[in-house]
N, C-alpha and C positions, 0 to 999 in steps of 0.2 A: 805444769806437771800433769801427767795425764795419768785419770783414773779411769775403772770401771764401774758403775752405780750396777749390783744386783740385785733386784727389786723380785722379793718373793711374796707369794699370795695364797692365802686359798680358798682353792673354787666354789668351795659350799660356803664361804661365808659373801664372796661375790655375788651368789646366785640368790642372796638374802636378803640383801639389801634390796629398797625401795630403791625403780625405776632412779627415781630424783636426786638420790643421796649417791648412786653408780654413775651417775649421768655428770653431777659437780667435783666427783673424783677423778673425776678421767678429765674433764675441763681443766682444773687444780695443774694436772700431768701435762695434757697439749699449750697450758700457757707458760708453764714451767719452760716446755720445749721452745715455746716461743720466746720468749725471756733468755736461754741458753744463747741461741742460735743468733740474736743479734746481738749477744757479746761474743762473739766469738767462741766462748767454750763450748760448745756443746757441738760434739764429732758426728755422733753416730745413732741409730736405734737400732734393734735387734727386738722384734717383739717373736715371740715364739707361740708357736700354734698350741693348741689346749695340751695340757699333760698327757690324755688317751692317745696321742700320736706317739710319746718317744718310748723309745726302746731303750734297755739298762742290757749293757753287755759287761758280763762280770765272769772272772774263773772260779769254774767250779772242778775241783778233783782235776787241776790240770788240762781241762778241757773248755774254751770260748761260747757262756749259755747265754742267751737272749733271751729275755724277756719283754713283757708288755709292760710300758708305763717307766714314772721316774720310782726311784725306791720309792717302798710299800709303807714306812717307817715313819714316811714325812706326810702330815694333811698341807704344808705349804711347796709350794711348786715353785721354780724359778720361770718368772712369768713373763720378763723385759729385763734386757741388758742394755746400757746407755754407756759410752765411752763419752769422759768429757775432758777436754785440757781448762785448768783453772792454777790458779797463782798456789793454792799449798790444801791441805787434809782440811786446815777450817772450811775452807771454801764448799771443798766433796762433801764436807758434814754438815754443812747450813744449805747443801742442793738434799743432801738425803733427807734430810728433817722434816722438808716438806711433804715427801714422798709417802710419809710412814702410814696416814692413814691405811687400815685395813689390807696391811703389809708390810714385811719385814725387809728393811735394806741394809744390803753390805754393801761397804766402800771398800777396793781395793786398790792400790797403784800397780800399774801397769809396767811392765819390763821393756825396756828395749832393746834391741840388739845385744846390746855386751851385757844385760843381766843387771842384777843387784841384789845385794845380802835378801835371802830369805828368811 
């Protein structure tokens, strides 16, 4: 069954952390990948450039306004997206679990073609 892993962060607590403790987080992440990748589950990554690049296009008064940045609302940013195929939900929630240090993940299943109850 193939899910999405959305792994959200944020950057001032990133940019807090000691050199060492950022450096065995990310390690945690690329061996996780590694671990993924030769069982087969693990599809994809999508790592996204810092927050200050995207832009929120939302209607206003009926009219398409652009802004700078993700909403203004949230200190956590969606920071890396992971597609992985695994056997069921325990599986995506014993890969998120890992993940959680200094970060918040959502597990979602992925649609295919013909859809499925939302």
């Amino acid at each position: 069954m193939k899910y999405v892993v959305l792994i959200y962060s944020n950057p001032a607590t990133w940019g807090a952390l000691p050199a060492g403790e950022a450096d065995r987080v990310i390690r945690v992440h690329n061996d996780l990948i590694d671990e993924l990748t030769g069982s087969g589950e693990f599809l994809n990554i999508y790592r996204l450039a810092h927050a200050g690049n995207a832009r929120t296009v939302a209607l206003r008064d009926g009219v398409p306004t652009v802004t700078d940045g993700p909403f203004g609302e949230s200190k956590e940013v969606l920071a890396s997206l992971w597609e992985i195929d695994v056997e069921g939900l325990d599986r995506a929630l014993e890969i998120a679990g890992i993940l959680i240090p200094y970060a918040t993940v959502e597990v979602r299943p992925l649609m295919d073609a013909a859809g499925m109850e939302m």
